[in-house]
C-alpha positions as a Python dict, from the first residue, in 0.01 Angstrom:
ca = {
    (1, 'X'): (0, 0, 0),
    (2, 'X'): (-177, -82, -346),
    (3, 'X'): (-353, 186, -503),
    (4, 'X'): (-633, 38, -692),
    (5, 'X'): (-690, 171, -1040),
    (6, 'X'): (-975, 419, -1102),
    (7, 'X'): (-1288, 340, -1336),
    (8, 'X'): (-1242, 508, -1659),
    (9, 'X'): (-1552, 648, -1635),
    (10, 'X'): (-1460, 840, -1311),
    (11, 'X'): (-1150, 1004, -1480),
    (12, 'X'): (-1179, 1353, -1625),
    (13, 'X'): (-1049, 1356, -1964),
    (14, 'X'): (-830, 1658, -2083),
    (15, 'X'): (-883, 1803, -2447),
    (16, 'X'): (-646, 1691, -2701),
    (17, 'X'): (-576, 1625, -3068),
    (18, 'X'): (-375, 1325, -3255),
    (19, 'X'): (-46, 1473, -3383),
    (20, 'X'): (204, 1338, -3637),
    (21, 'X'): (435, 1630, -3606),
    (22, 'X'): (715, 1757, -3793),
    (23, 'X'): (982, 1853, -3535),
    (24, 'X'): (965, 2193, -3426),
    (25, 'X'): (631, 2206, -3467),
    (26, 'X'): (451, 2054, -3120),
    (27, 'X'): (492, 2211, -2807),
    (28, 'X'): (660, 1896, -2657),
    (29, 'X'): (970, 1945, -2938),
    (30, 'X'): (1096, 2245, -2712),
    (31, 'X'): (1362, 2204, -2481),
    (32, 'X'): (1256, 2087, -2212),
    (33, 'X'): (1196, 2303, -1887),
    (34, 'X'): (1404, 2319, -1559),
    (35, 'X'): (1226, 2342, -1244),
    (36, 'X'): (1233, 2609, -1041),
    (37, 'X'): (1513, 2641, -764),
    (38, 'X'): (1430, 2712, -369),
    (39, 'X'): (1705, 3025, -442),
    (40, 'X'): (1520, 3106, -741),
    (41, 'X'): (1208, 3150, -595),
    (42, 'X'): (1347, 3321, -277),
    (43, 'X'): (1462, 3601, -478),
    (44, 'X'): (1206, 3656, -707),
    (45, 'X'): (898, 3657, -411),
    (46, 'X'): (1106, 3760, -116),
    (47, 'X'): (1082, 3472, 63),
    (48, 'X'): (1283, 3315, 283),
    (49, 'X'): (1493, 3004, 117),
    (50, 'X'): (1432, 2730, 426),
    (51, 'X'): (1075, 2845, 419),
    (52, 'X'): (1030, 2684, 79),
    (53, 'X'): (877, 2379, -51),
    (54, 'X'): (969, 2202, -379),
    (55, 'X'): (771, 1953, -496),
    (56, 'X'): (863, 1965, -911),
    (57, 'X'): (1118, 1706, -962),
    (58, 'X'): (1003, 1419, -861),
    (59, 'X'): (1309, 1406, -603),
    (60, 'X'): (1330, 1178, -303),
    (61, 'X'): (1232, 1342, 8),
    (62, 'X'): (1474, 1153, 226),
    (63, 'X'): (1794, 1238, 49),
    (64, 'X'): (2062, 1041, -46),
    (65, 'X'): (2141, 662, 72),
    (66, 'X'): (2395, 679, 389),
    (67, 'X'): (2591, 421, 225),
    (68, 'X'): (2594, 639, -98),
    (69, 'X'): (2696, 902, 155),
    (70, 'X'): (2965, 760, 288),
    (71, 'X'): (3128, 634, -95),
    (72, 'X'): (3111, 1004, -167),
    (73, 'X'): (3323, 1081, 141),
    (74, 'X'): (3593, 810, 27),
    (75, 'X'): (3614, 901, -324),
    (76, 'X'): (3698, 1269, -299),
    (77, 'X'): (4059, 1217, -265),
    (78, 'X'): (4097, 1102, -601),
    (79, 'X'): (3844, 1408, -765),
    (80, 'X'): (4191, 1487, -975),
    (81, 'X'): (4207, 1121, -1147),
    (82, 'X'): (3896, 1069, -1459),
    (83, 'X'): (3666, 861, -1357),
    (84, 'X'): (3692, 478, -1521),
    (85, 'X'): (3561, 524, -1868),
    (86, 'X'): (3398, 182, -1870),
    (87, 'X'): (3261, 238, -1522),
    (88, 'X'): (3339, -143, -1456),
    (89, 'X'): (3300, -120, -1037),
    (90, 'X'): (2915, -11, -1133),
    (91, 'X'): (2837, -246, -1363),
    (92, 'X'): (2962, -515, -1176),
    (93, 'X'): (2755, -386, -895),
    (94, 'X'): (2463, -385, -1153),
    (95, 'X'): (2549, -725, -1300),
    (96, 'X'): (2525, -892, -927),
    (97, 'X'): (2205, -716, -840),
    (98, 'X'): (1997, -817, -1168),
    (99, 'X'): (2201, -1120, -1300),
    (100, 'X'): (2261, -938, -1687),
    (101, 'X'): (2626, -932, -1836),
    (102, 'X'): (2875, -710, -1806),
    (103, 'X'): (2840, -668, -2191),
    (104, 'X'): (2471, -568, -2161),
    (105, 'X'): (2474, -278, -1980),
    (106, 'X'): (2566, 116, -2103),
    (107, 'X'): (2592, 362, -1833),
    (108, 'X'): (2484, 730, -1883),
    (109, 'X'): (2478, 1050, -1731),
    (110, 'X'): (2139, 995, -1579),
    (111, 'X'): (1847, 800, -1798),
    (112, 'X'): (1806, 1093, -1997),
    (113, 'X'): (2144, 1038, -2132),
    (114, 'X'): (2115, 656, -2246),
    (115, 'X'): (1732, 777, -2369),
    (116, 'X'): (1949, 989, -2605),
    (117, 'X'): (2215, 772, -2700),
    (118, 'X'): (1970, 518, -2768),
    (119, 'X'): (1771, 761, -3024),
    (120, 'X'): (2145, 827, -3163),
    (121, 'X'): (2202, 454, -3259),
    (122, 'X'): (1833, 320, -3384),
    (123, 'X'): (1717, 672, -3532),
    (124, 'X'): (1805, 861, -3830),
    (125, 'X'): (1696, 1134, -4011),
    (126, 'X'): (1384, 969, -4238),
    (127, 'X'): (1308, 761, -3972),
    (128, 'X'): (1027, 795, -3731),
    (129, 'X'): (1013, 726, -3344),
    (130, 'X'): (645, 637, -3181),
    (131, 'X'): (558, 779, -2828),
    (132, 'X'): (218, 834, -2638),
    (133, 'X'): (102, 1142, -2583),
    (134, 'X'): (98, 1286, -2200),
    (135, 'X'): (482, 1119, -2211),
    (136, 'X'): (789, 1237, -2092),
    (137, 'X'): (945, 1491, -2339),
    (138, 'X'): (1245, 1353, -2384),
    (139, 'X'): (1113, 1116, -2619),
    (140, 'X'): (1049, 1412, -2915),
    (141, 'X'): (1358, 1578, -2772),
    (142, 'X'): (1556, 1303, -2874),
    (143, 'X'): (1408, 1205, -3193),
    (144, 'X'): (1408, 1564, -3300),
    (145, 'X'): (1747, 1544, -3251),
    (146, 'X'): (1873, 1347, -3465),
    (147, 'X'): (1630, 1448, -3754),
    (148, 'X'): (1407, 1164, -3695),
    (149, 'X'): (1021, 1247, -3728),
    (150, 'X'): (807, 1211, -3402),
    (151, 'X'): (435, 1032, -3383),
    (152, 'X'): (274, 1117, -3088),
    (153, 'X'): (-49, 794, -3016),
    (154, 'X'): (-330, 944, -2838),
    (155, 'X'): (-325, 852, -2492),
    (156, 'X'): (-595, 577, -2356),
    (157, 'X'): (-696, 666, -1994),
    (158, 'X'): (-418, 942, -1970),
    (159, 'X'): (-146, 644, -2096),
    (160, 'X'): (-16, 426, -2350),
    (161, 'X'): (-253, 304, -2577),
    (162, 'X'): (-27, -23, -2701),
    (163, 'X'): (-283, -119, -2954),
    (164, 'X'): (-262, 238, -3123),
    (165, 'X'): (74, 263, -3079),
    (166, 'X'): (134, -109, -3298),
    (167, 'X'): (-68, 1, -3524),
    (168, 'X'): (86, 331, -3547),
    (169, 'X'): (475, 155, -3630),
    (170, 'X'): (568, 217, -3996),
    (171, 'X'): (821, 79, -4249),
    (172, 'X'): (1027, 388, -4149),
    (173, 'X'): (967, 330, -3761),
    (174, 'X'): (1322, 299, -3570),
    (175, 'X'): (1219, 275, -3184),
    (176, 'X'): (908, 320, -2978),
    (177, 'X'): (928, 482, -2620),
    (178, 'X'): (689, 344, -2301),
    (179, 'X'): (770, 471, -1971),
    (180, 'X'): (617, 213, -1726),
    (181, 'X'): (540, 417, -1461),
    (182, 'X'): (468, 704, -1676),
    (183, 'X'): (553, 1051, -1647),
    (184, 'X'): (394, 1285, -1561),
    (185, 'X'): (41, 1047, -1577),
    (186, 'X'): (187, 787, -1326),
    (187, 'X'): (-23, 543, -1531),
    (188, 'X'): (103, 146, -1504),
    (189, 'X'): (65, -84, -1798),
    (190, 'X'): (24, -473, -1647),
    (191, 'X'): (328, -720, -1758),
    (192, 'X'): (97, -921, -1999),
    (193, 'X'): (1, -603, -2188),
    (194, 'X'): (336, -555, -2235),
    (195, 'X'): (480, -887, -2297),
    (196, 'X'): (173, -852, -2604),
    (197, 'X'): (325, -563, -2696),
    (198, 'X'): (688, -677, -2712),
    (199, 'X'): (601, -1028, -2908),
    (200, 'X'): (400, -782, -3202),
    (201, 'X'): (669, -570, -3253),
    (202, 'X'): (878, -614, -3573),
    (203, 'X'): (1217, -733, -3459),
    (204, 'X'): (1402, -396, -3676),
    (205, 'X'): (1197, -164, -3380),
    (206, 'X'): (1419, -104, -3105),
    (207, 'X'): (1132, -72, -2782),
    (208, 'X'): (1283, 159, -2518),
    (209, 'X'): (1068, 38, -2177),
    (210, 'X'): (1176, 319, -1966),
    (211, 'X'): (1139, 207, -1584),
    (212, 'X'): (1280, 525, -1420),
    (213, 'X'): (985, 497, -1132),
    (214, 'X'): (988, 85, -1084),
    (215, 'X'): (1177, 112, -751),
    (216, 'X'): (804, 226, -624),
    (217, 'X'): (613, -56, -735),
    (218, 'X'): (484, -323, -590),
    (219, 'X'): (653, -683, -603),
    (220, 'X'): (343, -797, -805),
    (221, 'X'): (302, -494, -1029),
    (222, 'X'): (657, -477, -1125),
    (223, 'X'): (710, -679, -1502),
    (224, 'X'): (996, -915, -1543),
    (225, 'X'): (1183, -711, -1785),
    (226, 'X'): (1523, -760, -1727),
    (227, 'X'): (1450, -1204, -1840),
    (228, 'X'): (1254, -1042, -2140),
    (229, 'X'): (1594, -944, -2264),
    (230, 'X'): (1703, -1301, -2371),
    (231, 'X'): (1350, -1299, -2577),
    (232, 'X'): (1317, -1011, -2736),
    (233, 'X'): (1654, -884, -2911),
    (234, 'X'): (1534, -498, -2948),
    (235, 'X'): (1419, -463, -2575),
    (236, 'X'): (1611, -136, -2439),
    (237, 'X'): (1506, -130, -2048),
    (238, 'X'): (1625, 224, -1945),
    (239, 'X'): (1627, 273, -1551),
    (240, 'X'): (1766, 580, -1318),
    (241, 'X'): (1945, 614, -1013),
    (242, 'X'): (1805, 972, -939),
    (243, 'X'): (1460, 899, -766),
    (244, 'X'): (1376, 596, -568),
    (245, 'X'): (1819, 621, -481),
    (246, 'X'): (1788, 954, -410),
    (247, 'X'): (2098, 1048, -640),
    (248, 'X'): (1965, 1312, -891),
    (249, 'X'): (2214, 1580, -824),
    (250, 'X'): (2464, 1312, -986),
    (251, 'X'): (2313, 1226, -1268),
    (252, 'X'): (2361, 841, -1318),
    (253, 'X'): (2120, 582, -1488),
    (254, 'X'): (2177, 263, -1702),
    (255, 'X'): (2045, 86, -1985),
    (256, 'X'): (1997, -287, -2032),
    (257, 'X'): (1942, -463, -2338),
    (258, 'X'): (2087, -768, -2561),
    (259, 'X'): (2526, -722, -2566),
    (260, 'X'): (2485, -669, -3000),
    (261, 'X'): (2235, -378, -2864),
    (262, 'X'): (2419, -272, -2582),
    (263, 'X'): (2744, -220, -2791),
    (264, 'X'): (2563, -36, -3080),
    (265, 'X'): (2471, 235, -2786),
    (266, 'X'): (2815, 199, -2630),
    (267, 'X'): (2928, 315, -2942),
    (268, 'X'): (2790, 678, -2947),
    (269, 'X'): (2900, 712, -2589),
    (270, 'X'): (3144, 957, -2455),
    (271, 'X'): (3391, 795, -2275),
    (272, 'X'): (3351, 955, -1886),
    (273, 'X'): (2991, 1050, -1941),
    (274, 'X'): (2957, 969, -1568),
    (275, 'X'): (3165, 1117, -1349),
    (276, 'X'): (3364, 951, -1062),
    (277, 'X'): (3116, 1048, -748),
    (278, 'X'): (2831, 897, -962),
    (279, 'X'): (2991, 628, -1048),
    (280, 'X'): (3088, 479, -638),
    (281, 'X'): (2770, 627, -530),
    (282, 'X'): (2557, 442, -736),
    (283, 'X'): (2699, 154, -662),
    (284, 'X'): (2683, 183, -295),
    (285, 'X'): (2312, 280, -309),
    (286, 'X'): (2237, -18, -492),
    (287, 'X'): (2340, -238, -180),
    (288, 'X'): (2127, -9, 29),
    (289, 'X'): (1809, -198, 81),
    (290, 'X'): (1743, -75, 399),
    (291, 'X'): (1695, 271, 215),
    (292, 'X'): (1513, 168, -71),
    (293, 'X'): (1218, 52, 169),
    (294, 'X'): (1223, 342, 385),
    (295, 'X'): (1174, 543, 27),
    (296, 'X'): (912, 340, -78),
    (297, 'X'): (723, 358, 260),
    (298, 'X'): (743, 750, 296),
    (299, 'X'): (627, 710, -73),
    (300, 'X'): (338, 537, -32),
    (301, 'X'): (251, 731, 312),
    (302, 'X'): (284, 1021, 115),
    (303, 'X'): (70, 931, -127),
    (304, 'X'): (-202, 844, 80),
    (305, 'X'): (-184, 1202, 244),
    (306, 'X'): (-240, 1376, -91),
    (307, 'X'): (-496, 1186, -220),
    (308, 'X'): (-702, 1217, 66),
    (309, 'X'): (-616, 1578, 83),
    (310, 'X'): (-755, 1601, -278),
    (311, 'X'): (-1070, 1403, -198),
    (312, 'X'): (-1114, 1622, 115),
    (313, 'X'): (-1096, 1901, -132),
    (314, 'X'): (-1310, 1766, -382),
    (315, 'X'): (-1032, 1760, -623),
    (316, 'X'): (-986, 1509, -919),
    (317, 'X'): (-637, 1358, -978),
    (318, 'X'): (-501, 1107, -1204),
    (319, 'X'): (-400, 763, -980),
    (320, 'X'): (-34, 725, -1002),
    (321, 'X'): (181, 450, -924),
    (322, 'X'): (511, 661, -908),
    (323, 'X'): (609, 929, -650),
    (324, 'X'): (412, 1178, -799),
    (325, 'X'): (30, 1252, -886),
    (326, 'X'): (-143, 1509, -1099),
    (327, 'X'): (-379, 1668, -963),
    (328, 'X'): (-726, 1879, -1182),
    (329, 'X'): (-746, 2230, -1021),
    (330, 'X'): (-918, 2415, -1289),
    (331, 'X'): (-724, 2739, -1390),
    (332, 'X'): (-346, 2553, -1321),
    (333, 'X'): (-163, 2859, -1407),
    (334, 'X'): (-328, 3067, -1167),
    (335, 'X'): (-304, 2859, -884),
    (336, 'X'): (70, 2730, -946),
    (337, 'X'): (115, 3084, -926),
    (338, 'X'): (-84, 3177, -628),
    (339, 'X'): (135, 2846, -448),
    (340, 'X'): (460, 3016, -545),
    (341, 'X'): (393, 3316, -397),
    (342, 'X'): (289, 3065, -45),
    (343, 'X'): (628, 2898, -99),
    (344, 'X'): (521, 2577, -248),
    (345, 'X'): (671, 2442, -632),
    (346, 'X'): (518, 2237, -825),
    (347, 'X'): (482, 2131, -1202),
    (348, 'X'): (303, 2258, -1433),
    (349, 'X'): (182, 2001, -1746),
    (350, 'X'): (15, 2198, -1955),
    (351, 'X'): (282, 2155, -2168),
    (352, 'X'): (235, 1782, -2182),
    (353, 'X'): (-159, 1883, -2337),
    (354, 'X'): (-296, 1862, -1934),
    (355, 'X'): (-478, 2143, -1919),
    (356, 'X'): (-582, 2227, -1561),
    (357, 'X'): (-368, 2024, -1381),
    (358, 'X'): (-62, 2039, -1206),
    (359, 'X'): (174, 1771, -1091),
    (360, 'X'): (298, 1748, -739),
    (361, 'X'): (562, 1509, -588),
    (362, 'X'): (521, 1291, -302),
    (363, 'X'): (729, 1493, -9),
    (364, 'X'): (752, 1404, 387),
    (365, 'X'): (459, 1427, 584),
    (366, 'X'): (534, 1789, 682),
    (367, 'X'): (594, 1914, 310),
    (368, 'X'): (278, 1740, 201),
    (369, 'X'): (50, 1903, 415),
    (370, 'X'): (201, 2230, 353),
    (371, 'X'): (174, 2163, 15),
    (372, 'X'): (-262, 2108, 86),
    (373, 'X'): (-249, 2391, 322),
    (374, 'X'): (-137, 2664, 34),
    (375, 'X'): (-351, 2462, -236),
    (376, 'X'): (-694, 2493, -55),
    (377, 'X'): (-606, 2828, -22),
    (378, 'X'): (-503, 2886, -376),
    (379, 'X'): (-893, 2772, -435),
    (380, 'X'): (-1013, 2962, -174),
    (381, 'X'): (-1155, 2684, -44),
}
């Protein structure tokens, strides 16, 4: 199902201010928050752990591929041997699915990793690294990390604002970060803005387009990036095997980019940064299409459910094109408290300068309408 995008007039806007931050300074530069376990939660509210519902991480609902399933099974004999440094059975998997090289792809422990590693080869300290504001905060993380200065663009309609954001790159300016979906927004950026974007930046910018929720797109919304690699030599397309695959307890993603690129990353890489189970399981989900549409339809099902939950509550929310929405509930604290207490996690964003919203993930049918169930009684409504 396509969800159509919502006049910017009909969005409520959240209050924020432009920052070019020193490290350390902007909320966003702190480490960045786990969420909150089932056990956790059982113990600190007295609650039974199968009662509870977590909808925080963005995790598919379904569980893991049965084909990933059954990989795990066969490679737990050999749990005593390291896994293959290069990660070569992967890659070739990788390599068949998207037609790239062998030689452009670096394998990390989850997208987070290669996000880092990436920072680690294009950034330095003097340098500067451009992301939007309302984006995932990883991006500072990283750049903070290896002394690099951060400049956080405005967002435009709770996104990117590509126009800000080019005009924003300076002499000193190493890499730009766009997650397309974004996180925690869900906002979509079409393939022409994009391509714009790509053919204005100087050729010295590394542009990390991180794609960690494109497995929920549809055909037509999806951008070509994997043949913008041959034309546009600092492309970095980061992607993740830990939603849409269902594998985030193993922590695998991949980066794809030009081989010069690719090896400049593969360079700061530890050698078995993904362990052996990640490494056959991710491979085996990848020839799982069978699950990959089953994902996406409970996705968009789900999606549907909350957002006419939310209209039924007369509740505002941000459209989203991931598996995830945020949703305006007025005082967010207060109600993601009141919702613990009923059983239910969430996310707050506050943190990401989204005041008075929380953001939910798509769950199955049954976890979704809890979820509405404890929220309209968080608002007494």
């Amino acid at each position: 199902m396509r969800r159509q995008r919502k006049p910017e007039s009909s969005l409520p806007r959240p209050n924020y201010e432009t920052h070019r931050q020193r490290p350390g300074v902007h909320p966003r530069h702190r480490p960045l928050p786990a969420g909150q376990t089932d056990l956790e939660l059982a113990r600190e509210m007295g609650l039974n752990e199968s009662d509870i519902v977590k909808l925080a991480s963005n995790e598919n609902p379904l569980g893991i591929s049965p084909k990933a399933r059954a990989a795990i099974e066969r490679e737990l004999n050999d749990l005593a041997l390291y896994p293959d440094g290069n990660g070569f059975a992967l890659k070739m998997a990788i390599a068949g699915k998207l037609g790239v090289a062998l030689n452009q792809i670096v394998l990390g422990n989850g997208s987070n990793d290669v996000l880092e590693l990436a920072a680690r080869a294009f950034l330095k300290p003097g340098a500067s690294a451009i992301y939007a504001q309302h984006a995932l905060a990883v991006y500072p993380l990283a750049t903070q990390a290896v002394g690099a200065t951060g400049i956080e663009v405005p967002a435009r309609d709770y996104g990117h604002d590509l126009d800000a954001m080019l005009a924003a790159i300076r002499d000193d300016t190493g890499m730009v970060f766009i997650a397309n979906p974004n996180n925690p927004t869900g906002t979509l950026l079409s393939a022409a803005a994009l391509h714009a974007f790509l053919g204005a930046v100087p050729e010295h910018v590394a542009v990390v387009l991180d794609e960690a929720y494109g497995e929920f797109l549809e055909p037509g919304d999806r951008a070509p990036s994997v043949a913008w690699l041959a034309e546009f030599p600092n492309l970095i397309v980061t992607r993740t095997f830990s939603k849409a695959y269902g594998l985030a307890g193993l922590r695998v993603g991949y980066a794809l980019a030009q081989a010069d690129m690719a090896d400049l990353i593969n360079r700061v890489r530890q050698p078995f940064n993904v362990n052996s189970l990640a490494l056959t399981a991710a491979a085996a989900a990848l020839d799982d299409a069978a699950f990959l549409a089953r994902s996406k339809q409970v996705n968009d099902a789900g999606m549907a459910q909350l957002i006419e939950g939310f209209k039924a509550l007369g509740l505002a929310w941000i459209p989203s094109w991931g598996n995830f929405v945020c949703v305006q509930v007025g005082d967010a604290a207060a109600v993601f408290q009141t919702l613990l207490r009923n059983g239910v996690i969430v996310r707050p964003v506050a943190n990401y300068g989204l005041h008075g919203y929380l953001r939910v993930s798509i769950g199955l049918p049954e976890q979704n309408a809890r979820f509405l169930s404890a929220l309209q009684g968080a608002l007494g409504k």
